[in-house]
SETINU-520716 format. One line per 2 residues: their letters; for each residue x, y, z of C-alpha. Coordinates in steps of 0.02 Angstrom, whole numbers, m for minus. Layout:
# residues N
A	X/Y/Z | ...
END
This chain:
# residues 443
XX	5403/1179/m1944 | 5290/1037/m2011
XX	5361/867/m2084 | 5301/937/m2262
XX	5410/1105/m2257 | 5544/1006/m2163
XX	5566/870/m2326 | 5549/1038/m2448
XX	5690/1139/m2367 | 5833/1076/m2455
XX	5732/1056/m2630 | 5670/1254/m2630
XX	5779/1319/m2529 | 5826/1460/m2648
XX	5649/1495/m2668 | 5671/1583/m2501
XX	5810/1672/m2537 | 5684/1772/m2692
XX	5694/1937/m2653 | 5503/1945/m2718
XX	5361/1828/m2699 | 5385/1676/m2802
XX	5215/1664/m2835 | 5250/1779/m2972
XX	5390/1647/m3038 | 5238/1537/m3021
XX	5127/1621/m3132 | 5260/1620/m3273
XX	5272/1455/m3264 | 5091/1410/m3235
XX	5081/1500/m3412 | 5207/1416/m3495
XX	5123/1231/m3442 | 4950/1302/m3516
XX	5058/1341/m3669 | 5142/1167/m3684
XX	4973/1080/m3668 | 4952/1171/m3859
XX	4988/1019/m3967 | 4862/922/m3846
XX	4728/1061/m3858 | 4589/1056/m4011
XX	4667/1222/m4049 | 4828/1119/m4103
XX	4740/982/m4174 | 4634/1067/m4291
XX	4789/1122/m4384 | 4851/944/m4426
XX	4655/853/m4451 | 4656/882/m4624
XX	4835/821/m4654 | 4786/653/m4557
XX	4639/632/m4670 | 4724/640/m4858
XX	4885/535/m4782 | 4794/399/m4696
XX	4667/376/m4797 | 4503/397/m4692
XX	4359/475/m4675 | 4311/645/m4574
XX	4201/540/m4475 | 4325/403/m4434
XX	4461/522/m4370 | 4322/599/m4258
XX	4283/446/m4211 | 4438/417/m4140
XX	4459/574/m4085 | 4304/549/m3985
XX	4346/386/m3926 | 4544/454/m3864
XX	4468/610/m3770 | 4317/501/m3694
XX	4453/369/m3619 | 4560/513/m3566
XX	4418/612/m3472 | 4401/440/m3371
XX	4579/456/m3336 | 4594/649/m3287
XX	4511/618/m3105 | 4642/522/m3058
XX	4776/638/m3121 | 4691/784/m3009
XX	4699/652/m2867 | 4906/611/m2916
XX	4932/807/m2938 | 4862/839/m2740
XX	4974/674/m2672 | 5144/717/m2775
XX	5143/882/m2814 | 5174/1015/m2961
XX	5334/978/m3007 | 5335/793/m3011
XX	5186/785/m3108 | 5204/923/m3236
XX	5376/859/m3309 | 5322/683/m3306
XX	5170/754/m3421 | 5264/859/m3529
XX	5388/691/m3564 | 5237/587/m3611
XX	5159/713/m3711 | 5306/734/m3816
XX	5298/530/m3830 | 5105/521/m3920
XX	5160/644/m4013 | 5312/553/m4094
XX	5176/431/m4112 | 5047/537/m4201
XX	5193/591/m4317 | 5235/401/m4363
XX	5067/366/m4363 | 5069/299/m4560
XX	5215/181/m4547 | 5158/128/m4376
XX	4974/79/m4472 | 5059/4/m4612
XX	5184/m97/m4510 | 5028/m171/m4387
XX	4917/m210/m4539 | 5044/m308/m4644
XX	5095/m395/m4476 | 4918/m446/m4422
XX	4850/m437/m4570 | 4724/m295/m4537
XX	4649/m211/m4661 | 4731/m33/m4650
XX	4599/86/m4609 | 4571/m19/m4442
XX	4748/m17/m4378 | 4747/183/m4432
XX	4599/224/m4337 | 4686/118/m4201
XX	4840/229/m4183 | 4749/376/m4212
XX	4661/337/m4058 | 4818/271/m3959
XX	4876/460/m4010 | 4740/547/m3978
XX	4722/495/m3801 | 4899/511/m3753
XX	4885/719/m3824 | 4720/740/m3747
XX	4744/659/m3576 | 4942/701/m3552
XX	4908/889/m3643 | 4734/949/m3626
XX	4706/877/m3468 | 4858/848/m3342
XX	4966/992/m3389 | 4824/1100/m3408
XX	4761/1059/m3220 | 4934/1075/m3139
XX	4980/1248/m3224 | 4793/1301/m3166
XX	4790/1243/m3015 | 4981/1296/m2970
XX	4932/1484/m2997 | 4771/1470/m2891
XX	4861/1402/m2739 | 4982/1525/m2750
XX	4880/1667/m2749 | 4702/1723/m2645
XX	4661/1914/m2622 | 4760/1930/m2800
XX	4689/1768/m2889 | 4594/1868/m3013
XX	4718/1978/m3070 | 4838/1845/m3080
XX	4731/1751/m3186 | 4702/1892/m3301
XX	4885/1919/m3340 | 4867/1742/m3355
XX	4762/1761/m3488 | 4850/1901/m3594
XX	4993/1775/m3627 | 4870/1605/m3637
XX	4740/1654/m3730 | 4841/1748/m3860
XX	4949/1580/m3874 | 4789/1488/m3902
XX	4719/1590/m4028 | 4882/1627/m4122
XX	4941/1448/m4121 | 4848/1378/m4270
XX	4949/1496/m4383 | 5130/1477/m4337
XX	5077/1277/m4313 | 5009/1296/m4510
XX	5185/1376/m4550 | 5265/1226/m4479
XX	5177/1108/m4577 | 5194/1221/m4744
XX	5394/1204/m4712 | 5434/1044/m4641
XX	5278/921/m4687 | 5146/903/m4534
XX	5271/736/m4469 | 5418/841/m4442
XX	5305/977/m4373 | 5247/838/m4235
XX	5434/796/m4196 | 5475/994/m4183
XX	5341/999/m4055 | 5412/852/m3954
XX	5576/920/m3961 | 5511/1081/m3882
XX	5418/991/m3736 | 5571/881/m3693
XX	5724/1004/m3709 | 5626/1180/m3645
XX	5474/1159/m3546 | 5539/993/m3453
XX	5680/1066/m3367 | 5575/1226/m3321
XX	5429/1114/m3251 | 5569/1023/m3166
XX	5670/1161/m3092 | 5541/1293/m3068
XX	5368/1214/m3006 | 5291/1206/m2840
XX	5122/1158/m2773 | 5101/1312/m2651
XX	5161/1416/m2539 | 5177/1313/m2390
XX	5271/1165/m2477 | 5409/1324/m2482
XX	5407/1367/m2318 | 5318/1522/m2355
XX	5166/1597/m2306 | 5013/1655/m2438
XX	5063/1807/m2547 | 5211/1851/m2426
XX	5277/2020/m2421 | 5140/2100/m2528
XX	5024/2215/m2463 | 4862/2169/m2413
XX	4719/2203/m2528 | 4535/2266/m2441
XX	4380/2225/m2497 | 4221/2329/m2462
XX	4140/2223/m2312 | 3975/2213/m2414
XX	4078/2104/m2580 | 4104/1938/m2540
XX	4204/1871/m2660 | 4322/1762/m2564
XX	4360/1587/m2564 | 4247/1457/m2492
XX	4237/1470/m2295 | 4173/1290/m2298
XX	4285/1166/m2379 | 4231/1028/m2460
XX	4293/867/m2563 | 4247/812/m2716
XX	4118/692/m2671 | 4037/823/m2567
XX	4045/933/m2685 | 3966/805/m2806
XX	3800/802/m2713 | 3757/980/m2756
XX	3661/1024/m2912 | 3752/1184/m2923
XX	3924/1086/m2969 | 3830/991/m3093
XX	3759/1128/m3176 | 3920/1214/m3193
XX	4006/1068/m3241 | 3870/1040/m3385
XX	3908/1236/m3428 | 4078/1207/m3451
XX	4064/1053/m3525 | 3976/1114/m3672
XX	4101/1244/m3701 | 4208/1124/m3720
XX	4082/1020/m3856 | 4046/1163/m3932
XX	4226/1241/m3956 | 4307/1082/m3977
XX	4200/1050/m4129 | 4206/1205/m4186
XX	4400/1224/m4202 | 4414/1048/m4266
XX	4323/1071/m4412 | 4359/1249/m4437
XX	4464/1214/m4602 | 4296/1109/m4671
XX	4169/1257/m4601 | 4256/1385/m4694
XX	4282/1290/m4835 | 4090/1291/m4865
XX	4103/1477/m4888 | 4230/1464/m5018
XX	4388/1509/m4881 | 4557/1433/m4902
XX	4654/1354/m4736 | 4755/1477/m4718
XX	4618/1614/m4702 | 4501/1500/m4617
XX	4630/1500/m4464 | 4665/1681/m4467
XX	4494/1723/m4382 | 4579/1639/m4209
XX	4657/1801/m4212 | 4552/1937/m4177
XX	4448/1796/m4066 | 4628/1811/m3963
XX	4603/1992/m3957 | 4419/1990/m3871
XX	4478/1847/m3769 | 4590/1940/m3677
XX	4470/2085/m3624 | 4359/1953/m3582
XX	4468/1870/m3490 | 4569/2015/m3395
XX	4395/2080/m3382 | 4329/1935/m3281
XX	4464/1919/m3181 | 4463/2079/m3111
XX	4294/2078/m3062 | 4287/1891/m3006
XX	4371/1994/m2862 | 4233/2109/m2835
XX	4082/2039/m2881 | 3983/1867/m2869
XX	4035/1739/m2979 | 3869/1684/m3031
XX	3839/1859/m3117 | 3988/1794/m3236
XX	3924/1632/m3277 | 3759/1725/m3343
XX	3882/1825/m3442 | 3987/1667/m3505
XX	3815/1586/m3557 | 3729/1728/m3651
XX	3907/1729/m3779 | 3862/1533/m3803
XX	3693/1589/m3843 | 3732/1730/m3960
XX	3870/1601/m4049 | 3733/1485/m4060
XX	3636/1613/m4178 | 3792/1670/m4279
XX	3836/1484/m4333 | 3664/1495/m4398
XX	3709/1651/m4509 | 3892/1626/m4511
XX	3890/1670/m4721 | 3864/1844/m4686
XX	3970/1994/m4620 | 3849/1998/m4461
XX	3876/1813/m4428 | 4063/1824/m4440
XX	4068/1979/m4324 | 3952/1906/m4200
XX	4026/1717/m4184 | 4220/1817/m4172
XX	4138/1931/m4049 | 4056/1779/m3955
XX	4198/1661/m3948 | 4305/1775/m3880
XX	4194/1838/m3732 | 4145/1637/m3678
XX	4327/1589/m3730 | 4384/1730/m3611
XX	4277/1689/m3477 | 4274/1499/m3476
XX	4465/1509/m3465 | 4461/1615/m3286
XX	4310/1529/m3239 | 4406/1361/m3242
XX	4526/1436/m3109 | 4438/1541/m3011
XX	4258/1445/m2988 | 4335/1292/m2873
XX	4422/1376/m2754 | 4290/1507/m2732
XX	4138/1382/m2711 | 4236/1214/m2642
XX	4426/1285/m2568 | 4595/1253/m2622
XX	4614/1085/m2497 | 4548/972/m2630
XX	4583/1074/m2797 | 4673/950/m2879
XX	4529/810/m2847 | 4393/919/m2885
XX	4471/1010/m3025 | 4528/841/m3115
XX	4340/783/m3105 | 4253/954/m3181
XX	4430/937/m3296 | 4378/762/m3361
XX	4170/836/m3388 | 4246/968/m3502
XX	4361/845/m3586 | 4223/728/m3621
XX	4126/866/m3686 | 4258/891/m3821
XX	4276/731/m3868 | 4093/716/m3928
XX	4096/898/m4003 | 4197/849/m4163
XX	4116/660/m4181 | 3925/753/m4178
XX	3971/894/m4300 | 4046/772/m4411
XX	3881/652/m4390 | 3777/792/m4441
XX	3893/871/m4574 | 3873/678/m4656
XX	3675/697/m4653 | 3642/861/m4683
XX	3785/899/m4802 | 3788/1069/m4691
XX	3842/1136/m4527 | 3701/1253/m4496
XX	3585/1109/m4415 | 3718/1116/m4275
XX	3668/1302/m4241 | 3513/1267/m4194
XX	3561/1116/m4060 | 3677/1253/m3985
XX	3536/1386/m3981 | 3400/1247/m3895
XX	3560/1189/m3754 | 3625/1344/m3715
XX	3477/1405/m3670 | 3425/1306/m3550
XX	3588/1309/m3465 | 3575/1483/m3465
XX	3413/1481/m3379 | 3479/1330/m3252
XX	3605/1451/m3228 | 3503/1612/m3176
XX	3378/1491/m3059 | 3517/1398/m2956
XX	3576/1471/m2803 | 3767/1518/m2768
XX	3824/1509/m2614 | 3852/1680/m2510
XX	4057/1663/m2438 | 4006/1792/m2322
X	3913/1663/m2209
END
């Protein structure tokens, strides 16, 4: 027995004692951290922007401003998280996460006394020291929410799990990704009952008193940190000789894996998801508003996005087990495309239809893609380095999402321009996409 398993024995020594794999335990609570990472996640935030707006005072631009400027600063930060997450491990790093979390949001919740206080103490006018919270809270959301909790929970499940990884990351998916889409609505409830402040403290509550102690009791990095061996006691799954599907024969680091164009080019892919449906969520309430919808409706198309976003996702997942992943990056990037074009038409019945339809396929596949493509291309050795870095691309791509929408939205007086920036981008990653090679984990 190794020094590693030898300091975990006394820590997970009931782990052994499971009379099933614990992976399975894992995956429950890989979901729950993905869930938790909610109030940090656009999908959250996009509930309370409008509130933040009327009771500080600013403008649309300002708060995505600091929105932008909060996410930016955090996606510098997130590579260094994946690099703490390999060092210290699941456990130590998800609980300290969901702790902090809780903390900015406390803060975004007293973010009007907190701006009064600091401008009649410095004497500042007030919009400055309310865009300076704002940002304060914005990059404690995004970098402990969106990006830390999100990584661990991710990369928990895919080190748990090889021969199985899809499927695990599909049923993954039919808890997440309804969670994501649904959230907006109970969120809005929570602000109709209790003001959006009180809704912010209910959601620190929540992190601190249930998903702390199961982060703290329940989460470990992998397999071998338990003294147990990959997918123990399960049968072995066969693969047709001629698939090859598995993960990388050739490990690499993330500066190795920096030097290829194909990591790039995925990393730009993803990235733009994250632009794209960052801004998009963020201003939903505003974008709907144009065509003469109410909050409350506006929110209710996350819904049936949720539904497609499953099948998407499920969908993926099972064949990112059987067939090459570069096939469903194609797919991922024609639903960006097709978006593109409904946000162009999004006024009419077809427009809705398509943009629900689209979201939900590049929602569903982005999600799996983010688990599935590291491991497969790079191995799991370095997840948590190389993970962190594509993590903080994605997050950086959502910080300037909201900011550009709301830049255009000020000159235009429309959102439609923005349709046609997607259709031009998405594009040409989708043809970068179908020229690059993918490398063959047969060989």
């Amino acid at each position: 027995m190794d020094l590693k398993r030898q300091n975990m024995v006394g820590s997970s020594s009931f782990i052994s004692r499971f009379p099933f794999y614990y992976g399975w335990v894992i995956l429950i609570v890989g979901s729950l951290g993905v869930l938790a990472s909610i109030p940090g996640q656009t999908m959250g935030v996009s509930v309370f922007t409008d509130h933040f707006i009327a009771d500080l005072g600013i403008s649309r631009v300002s708060i995505s401003s600091s929105y932008m400027i909060g996410t930016l600063t955090s996606a510098l930060l997130i590579p260094f998280a994946g690099i703490f997450y390999d060092r210290k491990g699941a456990r130590i790093t998800s609980s300290i996460s969901s702790v902090c979390l809780a903390l900015f949001l406390i803060v975004l919740g007293c973010s009007k006394p907190l701006s009064i206080l600091l401008s009649s103490t410095f004497s500042i006018p007030l919009s400055v020291t309310a865009f300076f919270v704002m940002t304060i809270g914005f990059l404690g959301i995004r970098f402990f929410g969106q990006g830390v909790l999100t990584i661990v929970a991710r990369g928990m499940v895919a080190k748990w799990f090889s021969s199985r990884r899809g499927l695990v990351v599909g049923l993954m998916g039919l808890v997440t990704s309804f969670g994501f889409s649904y959230a907006p609505q109970p969120l809005q409830a929570l602000i109709n009952r209790f003001t959006y402040q009180n809704a912010l403290f209910i959601l620190a509550l929540s992190l601190v008193f249930i998903f702390f102690p199961v982060f703290l009791i329940f989460s470990r990095s992998d397999p071998a940190s338990c003294g147990l061996e990959m997918e123990m006691g399960m049968k072995v799954t066969k693969k047709k000789p001629n698939i090859h599907t598995g993960d990388a024969k050739i490990v690499k680091n993330v500066k190795e894996a920096r030097r290829e164009p194909l990591y790039w080019i995925i990393l730009i892919s993803m990235g733009y998801w994250g632009l794209y449906n960052t801004a998009f969520t963020f201003h939903i309430v505003s974008i709907f508003h144009q065509l003469g919808i109410e909050a409350n409706e506006a929110v209710t198309i996350f819904l049936p996005i949720s539904i497609i976003t499953v099948i998407a996702r499920f969908t993926g997942s099972y064949l990112s087990d059987r067939i090459r992943i570069k096939y469903i990056f194609i797919v991922y990037m024609i639903s960006l495309v097709v978006s593109a074009g409904a946000f162009m038409i999004l006024d009419t019945p077809a427009g809705y239809i398509l943009m629900v339809v689209s979201l939900g396929v590049g929602g569903g596949l982005f999600g799996m893609l983010n688990i599935v493509t590291w491991p497969k291309l790079y191995g799991r050795k370095h997840l948590g380095a190389i993970s962190g870095f594509a993590m903080s691309i994605i997050v950086a791509g959502s910080a300037v999402g909201p900011w550009i929408f709301s830049i255009l939205f000020s000159f235009f007086g429309s959102y439609q321009m923005t349709g046609f920036l997607q259709l031009v981008i998405s594009t040409i990653l989708l043809i970068s996409l179908l020229v690059v090679k993918f490398p063959d984990n047969s060989q």
